[in-house]
MARKEMI-256600 format. One line per field, with one value per atom (N, C-alpha, C, O): residue in three letters; residue number from 1; atom name; x, y, z. Coordinates in pm, whole numbers, plus 50000, padded with zeros to 5 digits. Layout:
REM residues N
residuo: ALA | ... .
num: NUM | ... .
atomo: CA | ... .
X: X | ... .
Y: Y | ... .
Z: Z | ... .
END
This chain:
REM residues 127
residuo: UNK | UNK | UNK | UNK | UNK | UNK | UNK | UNK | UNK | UNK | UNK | UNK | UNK | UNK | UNK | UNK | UNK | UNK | UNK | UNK | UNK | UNK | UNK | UNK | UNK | UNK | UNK | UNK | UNK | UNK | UNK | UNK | UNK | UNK | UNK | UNK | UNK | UNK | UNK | UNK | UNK | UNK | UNK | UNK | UNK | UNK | UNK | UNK | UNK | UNK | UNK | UNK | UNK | UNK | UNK | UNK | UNK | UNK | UNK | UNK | UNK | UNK | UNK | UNK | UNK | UNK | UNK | UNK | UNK | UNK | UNK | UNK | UNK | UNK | UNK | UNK | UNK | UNK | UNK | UNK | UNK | UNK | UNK | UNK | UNK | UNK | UNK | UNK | UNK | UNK | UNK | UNK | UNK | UNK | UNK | UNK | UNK | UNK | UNK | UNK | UNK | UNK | UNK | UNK | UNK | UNK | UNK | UNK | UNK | UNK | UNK | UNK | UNK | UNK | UNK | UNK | UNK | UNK | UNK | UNK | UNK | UNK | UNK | UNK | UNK | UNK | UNK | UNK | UNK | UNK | UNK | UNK | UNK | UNK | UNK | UNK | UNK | UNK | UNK | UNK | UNK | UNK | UNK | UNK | UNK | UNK | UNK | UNK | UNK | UNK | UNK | UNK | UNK | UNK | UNK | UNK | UNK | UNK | UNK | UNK | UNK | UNK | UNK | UNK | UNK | UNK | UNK | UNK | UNK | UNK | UNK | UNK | UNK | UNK | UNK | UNK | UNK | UNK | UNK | UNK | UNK | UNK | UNK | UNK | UNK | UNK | UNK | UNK | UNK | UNK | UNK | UNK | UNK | UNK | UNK | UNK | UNK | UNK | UNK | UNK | UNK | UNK | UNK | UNK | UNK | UNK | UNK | UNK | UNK | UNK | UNK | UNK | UNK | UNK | UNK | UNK | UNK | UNK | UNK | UNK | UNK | UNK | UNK | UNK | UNK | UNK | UNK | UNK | UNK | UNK | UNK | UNK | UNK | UNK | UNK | UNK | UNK | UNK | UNK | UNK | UNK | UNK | UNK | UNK | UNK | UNK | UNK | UNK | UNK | UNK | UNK | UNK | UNK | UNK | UNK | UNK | UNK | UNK | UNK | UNK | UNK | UNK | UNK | UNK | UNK | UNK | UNK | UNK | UNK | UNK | UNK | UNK | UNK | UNK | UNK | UNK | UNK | UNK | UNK | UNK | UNK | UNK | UNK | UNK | UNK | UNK | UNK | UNK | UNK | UNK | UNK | UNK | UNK | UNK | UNK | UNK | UNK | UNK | UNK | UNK | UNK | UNK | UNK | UNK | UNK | UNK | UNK | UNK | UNK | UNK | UNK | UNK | UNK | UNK | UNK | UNK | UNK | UNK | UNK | UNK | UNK | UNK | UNK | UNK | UNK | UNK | UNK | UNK | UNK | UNK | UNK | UNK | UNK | UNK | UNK | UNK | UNK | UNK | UNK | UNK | UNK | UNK | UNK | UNK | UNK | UNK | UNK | UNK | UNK | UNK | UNK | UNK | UNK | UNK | UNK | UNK | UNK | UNK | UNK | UNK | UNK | UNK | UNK | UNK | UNK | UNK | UNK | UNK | UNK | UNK | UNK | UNK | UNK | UNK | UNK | UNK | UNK | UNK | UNK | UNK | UNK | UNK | UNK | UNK | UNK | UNK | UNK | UNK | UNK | UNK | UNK | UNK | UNK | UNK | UNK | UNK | UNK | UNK | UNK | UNK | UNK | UNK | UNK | UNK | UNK | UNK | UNK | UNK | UNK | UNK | UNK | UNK | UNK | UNK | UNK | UNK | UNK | UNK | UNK | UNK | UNK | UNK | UNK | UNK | UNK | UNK | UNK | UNK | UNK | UNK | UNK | UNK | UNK | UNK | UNK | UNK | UNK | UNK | UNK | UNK | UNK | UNK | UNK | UNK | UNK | UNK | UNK | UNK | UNK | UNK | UNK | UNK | UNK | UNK | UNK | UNK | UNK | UNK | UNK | UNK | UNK | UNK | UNK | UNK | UNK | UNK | UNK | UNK | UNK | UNK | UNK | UNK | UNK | UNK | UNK | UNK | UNK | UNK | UNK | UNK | UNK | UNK | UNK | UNK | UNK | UNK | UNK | UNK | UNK | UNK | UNK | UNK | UNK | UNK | UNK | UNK | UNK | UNK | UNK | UNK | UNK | UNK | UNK | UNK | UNK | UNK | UNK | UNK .
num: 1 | 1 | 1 | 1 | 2 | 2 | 2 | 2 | 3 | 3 | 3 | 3 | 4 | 4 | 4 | 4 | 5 | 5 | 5 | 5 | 6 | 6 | 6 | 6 | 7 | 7 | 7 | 7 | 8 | 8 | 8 | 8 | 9 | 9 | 9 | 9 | 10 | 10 | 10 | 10 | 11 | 11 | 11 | 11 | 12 | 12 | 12 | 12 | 13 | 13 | 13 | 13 | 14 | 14 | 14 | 14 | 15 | 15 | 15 | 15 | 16 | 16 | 16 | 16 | 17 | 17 | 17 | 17 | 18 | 18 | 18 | 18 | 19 | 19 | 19 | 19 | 20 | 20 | 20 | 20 | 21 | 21 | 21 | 21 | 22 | 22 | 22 | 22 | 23 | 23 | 23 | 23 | 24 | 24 | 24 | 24 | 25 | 25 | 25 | 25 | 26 | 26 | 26 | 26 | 27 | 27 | 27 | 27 | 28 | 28 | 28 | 28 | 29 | 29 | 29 | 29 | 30 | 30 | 30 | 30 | 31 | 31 | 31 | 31 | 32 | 32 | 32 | 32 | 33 | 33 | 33 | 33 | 34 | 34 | 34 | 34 | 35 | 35 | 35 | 35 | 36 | 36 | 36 | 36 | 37 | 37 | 37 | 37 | 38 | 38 | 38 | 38 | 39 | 39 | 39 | 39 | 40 | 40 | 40 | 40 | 41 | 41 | 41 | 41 | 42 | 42 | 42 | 42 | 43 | 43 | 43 | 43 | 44 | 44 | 44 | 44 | 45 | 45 | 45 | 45 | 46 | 46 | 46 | 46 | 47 | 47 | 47 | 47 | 48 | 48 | 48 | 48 | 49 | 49 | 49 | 49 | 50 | 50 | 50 | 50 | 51 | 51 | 51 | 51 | 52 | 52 | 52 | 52 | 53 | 53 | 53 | 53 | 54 | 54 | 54 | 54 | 55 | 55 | 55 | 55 | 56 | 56 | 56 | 56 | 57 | 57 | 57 | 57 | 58 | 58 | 58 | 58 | 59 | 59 | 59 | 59 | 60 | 60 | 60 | 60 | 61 | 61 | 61 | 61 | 62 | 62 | 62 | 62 | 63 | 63 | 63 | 63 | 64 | 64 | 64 | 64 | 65 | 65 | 65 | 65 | 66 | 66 | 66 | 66 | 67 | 67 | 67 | 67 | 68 | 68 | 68 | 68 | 69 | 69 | 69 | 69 | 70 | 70 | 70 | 70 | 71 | 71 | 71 | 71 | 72 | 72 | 72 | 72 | 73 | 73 | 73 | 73 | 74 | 74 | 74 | 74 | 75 | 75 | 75 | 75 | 76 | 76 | 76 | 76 | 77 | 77 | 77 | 77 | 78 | 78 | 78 | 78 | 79 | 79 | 79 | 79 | 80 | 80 | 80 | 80 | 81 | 81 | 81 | 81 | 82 | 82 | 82 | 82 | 83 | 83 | 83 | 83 | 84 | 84 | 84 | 84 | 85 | 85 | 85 | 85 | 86 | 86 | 86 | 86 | 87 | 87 | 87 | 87 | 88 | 88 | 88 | 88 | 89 | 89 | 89 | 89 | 90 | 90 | 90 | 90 | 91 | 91 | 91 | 91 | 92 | 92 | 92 | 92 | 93 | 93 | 93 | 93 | 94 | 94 | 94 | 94 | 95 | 95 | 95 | 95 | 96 | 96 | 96 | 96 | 97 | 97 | 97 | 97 | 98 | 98 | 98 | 98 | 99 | 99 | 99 | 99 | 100 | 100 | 100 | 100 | 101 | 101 | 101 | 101 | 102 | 102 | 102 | 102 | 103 | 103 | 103 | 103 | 104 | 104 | 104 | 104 | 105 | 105 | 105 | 105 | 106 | 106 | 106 | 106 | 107 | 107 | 107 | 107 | 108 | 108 | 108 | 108 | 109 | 109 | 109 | 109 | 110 | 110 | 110 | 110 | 111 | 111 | 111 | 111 | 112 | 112 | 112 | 112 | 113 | 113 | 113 | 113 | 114 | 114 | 114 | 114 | 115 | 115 | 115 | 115 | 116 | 116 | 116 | 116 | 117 | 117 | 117 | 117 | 118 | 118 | 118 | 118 | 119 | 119 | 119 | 119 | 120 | 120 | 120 | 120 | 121 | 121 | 121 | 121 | 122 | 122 | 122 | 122 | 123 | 123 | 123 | 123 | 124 | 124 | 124 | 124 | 125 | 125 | 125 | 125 | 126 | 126 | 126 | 126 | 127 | 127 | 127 | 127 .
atomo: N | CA | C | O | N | CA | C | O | N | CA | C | O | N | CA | C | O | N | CA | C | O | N | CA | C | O | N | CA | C | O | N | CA | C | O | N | CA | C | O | N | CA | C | O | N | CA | C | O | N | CA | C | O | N | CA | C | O | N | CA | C | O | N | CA | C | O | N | CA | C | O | N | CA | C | O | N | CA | C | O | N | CA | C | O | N | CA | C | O | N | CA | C | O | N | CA | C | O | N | CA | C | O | N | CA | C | O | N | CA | C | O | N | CA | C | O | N | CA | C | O | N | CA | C | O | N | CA | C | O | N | CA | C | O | N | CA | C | O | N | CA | C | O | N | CA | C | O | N | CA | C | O | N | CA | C | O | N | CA | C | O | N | CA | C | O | N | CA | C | O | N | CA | C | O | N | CA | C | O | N | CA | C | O | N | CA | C | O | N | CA | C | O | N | CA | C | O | N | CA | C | O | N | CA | C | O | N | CA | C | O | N | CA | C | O | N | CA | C | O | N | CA | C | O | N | CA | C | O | N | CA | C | O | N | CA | C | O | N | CA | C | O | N | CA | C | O | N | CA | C | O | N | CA | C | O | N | CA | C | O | N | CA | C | O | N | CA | C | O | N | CA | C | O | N | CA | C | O | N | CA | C | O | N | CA | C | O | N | CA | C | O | N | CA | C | O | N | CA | C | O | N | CA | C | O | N | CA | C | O | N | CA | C | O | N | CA | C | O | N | CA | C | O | N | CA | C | O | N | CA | C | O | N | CA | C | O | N | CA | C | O | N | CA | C | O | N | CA | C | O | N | CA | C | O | N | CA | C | O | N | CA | C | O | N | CA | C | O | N | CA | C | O | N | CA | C | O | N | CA | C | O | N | CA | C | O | N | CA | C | O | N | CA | C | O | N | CA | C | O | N | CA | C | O | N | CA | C | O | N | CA | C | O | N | CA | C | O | N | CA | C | O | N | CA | C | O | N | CA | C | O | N | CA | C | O | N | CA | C | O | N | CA | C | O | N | CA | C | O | N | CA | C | O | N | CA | C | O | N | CA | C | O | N | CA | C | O | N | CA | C | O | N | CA | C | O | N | CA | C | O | N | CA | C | O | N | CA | C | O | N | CA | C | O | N | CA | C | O | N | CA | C | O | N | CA | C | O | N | CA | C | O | N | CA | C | O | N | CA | C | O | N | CA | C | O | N | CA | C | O | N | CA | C | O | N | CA | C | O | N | CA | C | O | N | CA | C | O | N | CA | C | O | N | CA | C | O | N | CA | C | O | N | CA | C | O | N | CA | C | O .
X: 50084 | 50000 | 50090 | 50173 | 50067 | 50163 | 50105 | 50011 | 50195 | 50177 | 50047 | 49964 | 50056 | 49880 | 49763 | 49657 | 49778 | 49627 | 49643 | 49546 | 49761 | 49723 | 49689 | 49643 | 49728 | 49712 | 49536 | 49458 | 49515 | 49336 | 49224 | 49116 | 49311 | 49256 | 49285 | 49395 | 49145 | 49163 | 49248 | 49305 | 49280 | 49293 | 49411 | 49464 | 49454 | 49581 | 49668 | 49759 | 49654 | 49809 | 49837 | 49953 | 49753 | 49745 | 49814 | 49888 | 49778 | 49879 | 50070 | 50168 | 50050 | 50169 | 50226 | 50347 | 50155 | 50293 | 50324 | 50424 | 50232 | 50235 | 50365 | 50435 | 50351 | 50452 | 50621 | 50740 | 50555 | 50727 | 50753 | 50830 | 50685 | 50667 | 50781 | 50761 | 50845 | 51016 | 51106 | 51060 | 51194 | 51298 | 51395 | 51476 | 51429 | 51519 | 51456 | 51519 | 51330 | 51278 | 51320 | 51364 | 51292 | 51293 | 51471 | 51500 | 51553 | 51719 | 51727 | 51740 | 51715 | 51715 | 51690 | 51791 | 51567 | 51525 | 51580 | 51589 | 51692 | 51721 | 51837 | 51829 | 51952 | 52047 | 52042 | 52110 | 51945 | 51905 | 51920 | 52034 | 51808 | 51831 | 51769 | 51675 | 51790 | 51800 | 51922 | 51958 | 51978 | 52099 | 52044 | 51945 | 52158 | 52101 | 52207 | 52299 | 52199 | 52343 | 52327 | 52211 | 52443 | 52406 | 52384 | 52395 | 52350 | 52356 | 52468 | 52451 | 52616 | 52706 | 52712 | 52740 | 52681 | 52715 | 52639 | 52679 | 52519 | 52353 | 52429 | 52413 | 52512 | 52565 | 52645 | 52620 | 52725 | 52853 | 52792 | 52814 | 52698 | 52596 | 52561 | 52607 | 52500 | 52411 | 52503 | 52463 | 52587 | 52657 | 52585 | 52614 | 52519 | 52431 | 52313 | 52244 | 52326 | 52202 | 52261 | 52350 | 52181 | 52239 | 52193 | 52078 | 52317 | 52303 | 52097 | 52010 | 52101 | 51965 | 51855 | 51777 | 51854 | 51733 | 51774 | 51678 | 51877 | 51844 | 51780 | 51708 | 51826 | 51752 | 51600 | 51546 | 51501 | 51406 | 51354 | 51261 | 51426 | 51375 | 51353 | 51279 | 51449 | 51444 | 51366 | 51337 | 51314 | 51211 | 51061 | 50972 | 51042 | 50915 | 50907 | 50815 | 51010 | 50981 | 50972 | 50898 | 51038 | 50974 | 50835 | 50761 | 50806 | 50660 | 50548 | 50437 | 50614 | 50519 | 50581 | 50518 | 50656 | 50644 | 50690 | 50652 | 50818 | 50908 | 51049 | 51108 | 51085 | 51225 | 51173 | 51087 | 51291 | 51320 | 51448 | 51555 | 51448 | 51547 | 51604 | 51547 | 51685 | 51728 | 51835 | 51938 | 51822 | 51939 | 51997 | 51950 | 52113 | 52256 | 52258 | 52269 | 52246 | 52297 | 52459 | 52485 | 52552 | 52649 | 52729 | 52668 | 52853 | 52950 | 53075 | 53152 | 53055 | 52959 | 52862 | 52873 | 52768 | 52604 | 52585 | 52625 | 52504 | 52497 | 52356 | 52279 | 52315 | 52164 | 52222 | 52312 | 52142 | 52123 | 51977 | 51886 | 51964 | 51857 | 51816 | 51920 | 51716 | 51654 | 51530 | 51449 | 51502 | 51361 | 51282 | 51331 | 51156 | 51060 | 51014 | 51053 | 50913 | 50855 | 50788 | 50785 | 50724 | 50658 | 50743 | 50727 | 50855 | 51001 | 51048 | 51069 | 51048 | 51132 | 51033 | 51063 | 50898 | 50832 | 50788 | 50706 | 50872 | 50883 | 51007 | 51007 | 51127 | 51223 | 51199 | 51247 | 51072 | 51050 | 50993 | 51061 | 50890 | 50899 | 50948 | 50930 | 51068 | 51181 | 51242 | 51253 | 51278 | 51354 | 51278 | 51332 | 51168 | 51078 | 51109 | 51128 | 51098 | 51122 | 51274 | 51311 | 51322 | 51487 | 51476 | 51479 | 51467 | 51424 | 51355 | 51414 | 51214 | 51115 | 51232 | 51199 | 51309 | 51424 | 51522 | 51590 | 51567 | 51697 | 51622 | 51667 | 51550 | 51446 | 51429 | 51393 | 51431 | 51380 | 51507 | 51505 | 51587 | 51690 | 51742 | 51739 | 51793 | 51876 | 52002 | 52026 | 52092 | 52240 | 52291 | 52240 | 52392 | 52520 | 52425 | 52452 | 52347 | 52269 | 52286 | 52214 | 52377 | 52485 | 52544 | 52562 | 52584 | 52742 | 52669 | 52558 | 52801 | 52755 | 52735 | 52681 | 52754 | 52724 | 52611 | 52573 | 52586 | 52410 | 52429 | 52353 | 52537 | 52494 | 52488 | 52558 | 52371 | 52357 | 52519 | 52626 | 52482 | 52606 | 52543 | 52420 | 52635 | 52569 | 52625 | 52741 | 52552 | 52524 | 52608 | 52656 | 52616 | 52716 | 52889 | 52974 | 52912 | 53024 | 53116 | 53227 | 53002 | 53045 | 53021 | 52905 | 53066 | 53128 | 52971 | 52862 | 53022 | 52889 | 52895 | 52978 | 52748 | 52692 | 52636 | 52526 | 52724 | 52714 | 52550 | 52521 | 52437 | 52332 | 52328 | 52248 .
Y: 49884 | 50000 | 50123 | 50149 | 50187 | 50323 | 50455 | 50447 | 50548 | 50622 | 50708 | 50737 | 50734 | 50846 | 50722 | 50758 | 50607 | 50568 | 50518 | 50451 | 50535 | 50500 | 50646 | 50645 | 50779 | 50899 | 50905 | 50943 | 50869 | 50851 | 50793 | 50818 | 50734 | 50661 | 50756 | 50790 | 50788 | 50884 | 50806 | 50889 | 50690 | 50618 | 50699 | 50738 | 50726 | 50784 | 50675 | 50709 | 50520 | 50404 | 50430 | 50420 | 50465 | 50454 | 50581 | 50585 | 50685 | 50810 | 50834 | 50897 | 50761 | 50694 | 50610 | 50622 | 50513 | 50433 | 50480 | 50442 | 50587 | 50631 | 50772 | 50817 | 50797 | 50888 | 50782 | 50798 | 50701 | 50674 | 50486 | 50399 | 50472 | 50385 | 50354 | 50330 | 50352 | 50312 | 50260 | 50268 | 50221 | 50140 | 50250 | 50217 | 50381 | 50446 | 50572 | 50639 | 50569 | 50724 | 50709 | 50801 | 50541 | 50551 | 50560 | 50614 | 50501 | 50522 | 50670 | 50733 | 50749 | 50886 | 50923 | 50953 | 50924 | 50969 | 50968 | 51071 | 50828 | 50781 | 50887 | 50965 | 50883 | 50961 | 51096 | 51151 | 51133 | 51267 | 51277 | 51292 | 51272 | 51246 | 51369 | 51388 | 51462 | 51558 | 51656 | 51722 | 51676 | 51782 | 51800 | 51751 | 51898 | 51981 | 51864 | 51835 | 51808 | 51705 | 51793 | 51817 | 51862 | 51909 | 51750 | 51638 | 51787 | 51651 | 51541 | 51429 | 51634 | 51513 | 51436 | 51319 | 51488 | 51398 | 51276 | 51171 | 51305 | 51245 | 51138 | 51018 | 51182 | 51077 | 50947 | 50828 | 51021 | 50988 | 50822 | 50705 | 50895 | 50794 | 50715 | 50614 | 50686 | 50586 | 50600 | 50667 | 50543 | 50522 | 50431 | 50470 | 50346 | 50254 | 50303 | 50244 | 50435 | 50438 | 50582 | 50664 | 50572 | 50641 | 50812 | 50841 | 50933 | 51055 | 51059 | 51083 | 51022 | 51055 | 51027 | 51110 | 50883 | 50817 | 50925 | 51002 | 50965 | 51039 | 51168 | 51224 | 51213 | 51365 | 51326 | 51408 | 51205 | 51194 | 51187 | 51258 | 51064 | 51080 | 51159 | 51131 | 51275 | 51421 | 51519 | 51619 | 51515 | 51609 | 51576 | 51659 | 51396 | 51323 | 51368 | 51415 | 51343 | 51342 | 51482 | 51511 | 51609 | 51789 | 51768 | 51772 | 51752 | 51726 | 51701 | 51747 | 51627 | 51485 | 51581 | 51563 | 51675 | 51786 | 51688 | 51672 | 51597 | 51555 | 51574 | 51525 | 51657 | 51757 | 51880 | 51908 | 51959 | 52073 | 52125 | 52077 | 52165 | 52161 | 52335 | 52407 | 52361 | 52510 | 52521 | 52459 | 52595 | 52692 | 52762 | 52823 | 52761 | 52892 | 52935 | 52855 | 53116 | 53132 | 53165 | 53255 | 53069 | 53048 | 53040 | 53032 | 53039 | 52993 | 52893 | 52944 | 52771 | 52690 | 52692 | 52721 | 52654 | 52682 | 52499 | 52383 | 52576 | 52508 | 52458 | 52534 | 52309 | 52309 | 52203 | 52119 | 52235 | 52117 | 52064 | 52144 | 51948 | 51913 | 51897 | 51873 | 51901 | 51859 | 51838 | 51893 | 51744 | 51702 | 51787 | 51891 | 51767 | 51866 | 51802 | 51702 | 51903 | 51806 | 51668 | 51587 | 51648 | 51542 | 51451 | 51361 | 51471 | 51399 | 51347 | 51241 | 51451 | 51390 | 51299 | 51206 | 51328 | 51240 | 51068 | 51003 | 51028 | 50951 | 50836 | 50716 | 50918 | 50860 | 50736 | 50626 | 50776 | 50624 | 50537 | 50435 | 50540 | 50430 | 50389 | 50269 | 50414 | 50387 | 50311 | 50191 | 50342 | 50263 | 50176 | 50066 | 50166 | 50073 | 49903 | 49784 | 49985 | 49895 | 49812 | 49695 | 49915 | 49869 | 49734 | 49613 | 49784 | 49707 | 49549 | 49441 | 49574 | 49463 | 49366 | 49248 | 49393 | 49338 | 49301 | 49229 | 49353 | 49325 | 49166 | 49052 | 49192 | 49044 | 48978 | 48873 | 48970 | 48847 | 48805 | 48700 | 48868 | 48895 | 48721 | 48645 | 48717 | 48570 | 48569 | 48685 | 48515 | 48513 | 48556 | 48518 | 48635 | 48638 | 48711 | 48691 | 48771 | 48877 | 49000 | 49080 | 49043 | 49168 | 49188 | 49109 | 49336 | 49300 | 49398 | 49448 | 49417 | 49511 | 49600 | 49665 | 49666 | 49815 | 49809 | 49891 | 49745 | 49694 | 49764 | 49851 | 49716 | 49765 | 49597 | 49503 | 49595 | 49466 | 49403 | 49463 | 49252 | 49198 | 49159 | 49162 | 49109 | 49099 | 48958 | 48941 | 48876 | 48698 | 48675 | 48565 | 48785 | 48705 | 48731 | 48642 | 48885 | 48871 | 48913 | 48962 | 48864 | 48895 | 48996 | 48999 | 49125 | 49257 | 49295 | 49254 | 49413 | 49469 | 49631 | 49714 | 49607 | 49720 | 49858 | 49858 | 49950 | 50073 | 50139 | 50185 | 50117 | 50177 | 50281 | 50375 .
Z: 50000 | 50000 | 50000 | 50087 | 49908 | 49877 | 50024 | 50103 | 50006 | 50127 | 50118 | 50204 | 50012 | 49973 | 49998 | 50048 | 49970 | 49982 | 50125 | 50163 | 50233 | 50353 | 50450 | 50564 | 50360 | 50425 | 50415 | 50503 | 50320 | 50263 | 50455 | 50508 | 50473 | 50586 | 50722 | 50765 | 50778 | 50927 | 51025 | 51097 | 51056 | 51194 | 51193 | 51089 | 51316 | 51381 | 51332 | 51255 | 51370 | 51276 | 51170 | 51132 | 51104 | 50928 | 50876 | 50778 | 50953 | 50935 | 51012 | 50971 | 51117 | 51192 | 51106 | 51086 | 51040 | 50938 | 50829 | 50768 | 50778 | 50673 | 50668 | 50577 | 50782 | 50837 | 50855 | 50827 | 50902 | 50934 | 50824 | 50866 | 50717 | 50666 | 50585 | 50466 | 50611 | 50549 | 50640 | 50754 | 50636 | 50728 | 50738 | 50824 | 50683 | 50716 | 50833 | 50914 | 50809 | 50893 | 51050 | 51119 | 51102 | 51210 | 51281 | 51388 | 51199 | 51218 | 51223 | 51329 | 51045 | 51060 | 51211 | 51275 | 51276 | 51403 | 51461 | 51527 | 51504 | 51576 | 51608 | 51703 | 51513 | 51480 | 51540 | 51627 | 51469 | 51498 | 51630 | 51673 | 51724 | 51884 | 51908 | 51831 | 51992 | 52030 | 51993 | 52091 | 51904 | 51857 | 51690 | 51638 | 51626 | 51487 | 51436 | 51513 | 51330 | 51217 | 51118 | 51085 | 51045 | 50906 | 50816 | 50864 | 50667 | 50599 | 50544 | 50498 | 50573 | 50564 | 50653 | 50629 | 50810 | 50901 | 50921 | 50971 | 50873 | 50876 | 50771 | 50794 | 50655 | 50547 | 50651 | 50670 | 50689 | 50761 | 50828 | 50797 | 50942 | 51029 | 50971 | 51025 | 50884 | 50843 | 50667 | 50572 | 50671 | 50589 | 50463 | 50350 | 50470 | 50421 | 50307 | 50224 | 50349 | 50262 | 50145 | 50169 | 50033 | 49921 | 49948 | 49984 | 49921 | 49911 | 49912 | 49995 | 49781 | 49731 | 49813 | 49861 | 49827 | 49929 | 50040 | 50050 | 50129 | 50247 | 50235 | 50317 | 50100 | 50054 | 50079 | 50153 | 50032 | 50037 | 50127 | 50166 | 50199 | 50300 | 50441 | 50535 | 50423 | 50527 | 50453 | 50518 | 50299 | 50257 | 50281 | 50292 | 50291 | 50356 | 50505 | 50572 | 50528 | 50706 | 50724 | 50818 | 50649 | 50674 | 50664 | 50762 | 50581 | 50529 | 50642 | 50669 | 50681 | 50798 | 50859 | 50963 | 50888 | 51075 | 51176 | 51292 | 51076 | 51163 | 51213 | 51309 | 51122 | 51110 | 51042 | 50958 | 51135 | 51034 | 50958 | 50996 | 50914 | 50802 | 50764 | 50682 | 50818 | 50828 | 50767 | 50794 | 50685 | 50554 | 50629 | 50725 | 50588 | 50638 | 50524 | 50431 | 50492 | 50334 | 50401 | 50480 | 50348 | 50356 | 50258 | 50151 | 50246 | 50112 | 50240 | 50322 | 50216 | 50107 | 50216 | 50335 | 50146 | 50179 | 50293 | 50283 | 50383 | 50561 | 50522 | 50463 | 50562 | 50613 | 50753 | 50745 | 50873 | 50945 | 50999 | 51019 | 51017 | 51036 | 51194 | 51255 | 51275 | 51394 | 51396 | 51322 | 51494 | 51516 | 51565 | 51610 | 51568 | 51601 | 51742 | 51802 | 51772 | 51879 | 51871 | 51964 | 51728 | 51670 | 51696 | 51779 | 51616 | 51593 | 51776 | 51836 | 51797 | 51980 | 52033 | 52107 | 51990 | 52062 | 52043 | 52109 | 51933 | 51867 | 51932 | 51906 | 52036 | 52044 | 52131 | 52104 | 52304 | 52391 | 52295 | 52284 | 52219 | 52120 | 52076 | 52098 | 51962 | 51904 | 52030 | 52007 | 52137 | 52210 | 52247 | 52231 | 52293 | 52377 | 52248 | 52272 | 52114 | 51970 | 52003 | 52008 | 52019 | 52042 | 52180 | 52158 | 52283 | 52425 | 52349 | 52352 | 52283 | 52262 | 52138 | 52125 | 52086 | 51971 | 52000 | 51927 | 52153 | 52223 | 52305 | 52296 | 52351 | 52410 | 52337 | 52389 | 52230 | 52123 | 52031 | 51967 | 52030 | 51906 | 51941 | 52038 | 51787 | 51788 | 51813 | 51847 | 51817 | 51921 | 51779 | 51673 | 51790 | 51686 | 51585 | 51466 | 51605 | 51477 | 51500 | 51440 | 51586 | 51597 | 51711 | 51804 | 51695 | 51761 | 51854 | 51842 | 51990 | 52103 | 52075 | 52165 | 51958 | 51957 | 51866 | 51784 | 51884 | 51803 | 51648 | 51606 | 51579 | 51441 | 51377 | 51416 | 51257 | 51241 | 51199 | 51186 | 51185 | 51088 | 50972 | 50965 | 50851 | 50724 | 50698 | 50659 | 50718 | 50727 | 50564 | 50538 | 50469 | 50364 | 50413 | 50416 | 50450 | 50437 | 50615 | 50636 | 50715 | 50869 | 50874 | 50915 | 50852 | 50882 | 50919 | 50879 | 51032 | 51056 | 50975 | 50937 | 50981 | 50881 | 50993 | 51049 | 51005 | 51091 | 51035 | 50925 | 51197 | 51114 | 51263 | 51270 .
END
């Protein structure tokens, strides 16, 4: 189900997944935290995912009044991003997620610093 025909639907879930309905929004968040990242660092972090997809996905999540996104007219030219209140309020869930995954998780499906591992070639994947 694409994101417009789940925005179509009033229920508060349906606009909640529709809001955070990707596997990167809720990391983005995560990252984010409470401080401003301009967008290389946001690169830096979540190394994994492509320039582009992160552009999208921090212009979805402005949208959804889950970041904001502030210009420096600068040379060279500044944006950094922070969560909103929407956004902060998002984080005990996110962890409560983290907590309910740390209880169930299977042995050797990552490392202490909880970034996954990648079952073809060991190495863990910094998320």
């Amino acid at each position: 189900m694409k994101k417009n025909e789940l925005m179509q639907y009033s229920c508060p879930l349906g606009k909640a997944m529709a809001a955070l309905g990707s596997k990167w929004k809720p990391i983005i968040v995560l990252v984010i935290k409470d401080r401003k990242l301009r967008f290389g660092e946001l690169a830096v972090r979540i190394n994994v995912i492509s320039r582009k997809v992160l552009t999208d996905q921090l212009r979805e999540m402005e949208a959804d009044g889950l970041v904001v996104r502030e210009e420096f007219k600068e040379l060279p030219p500044r944006v950094e991003y922070s969560l909103t209140e929407k956004g902060l309020a998002l984080l005990p869930i996110l962890y409560l997620l983290e907590e309910w995954e740390a209880k169930y998780q299977v042995k050797g499906q990552y490392n202490e610093d909880c970034s996954l591992v990648d079952k073809k070639t060991k190495k863990a994947v910094n998320v």
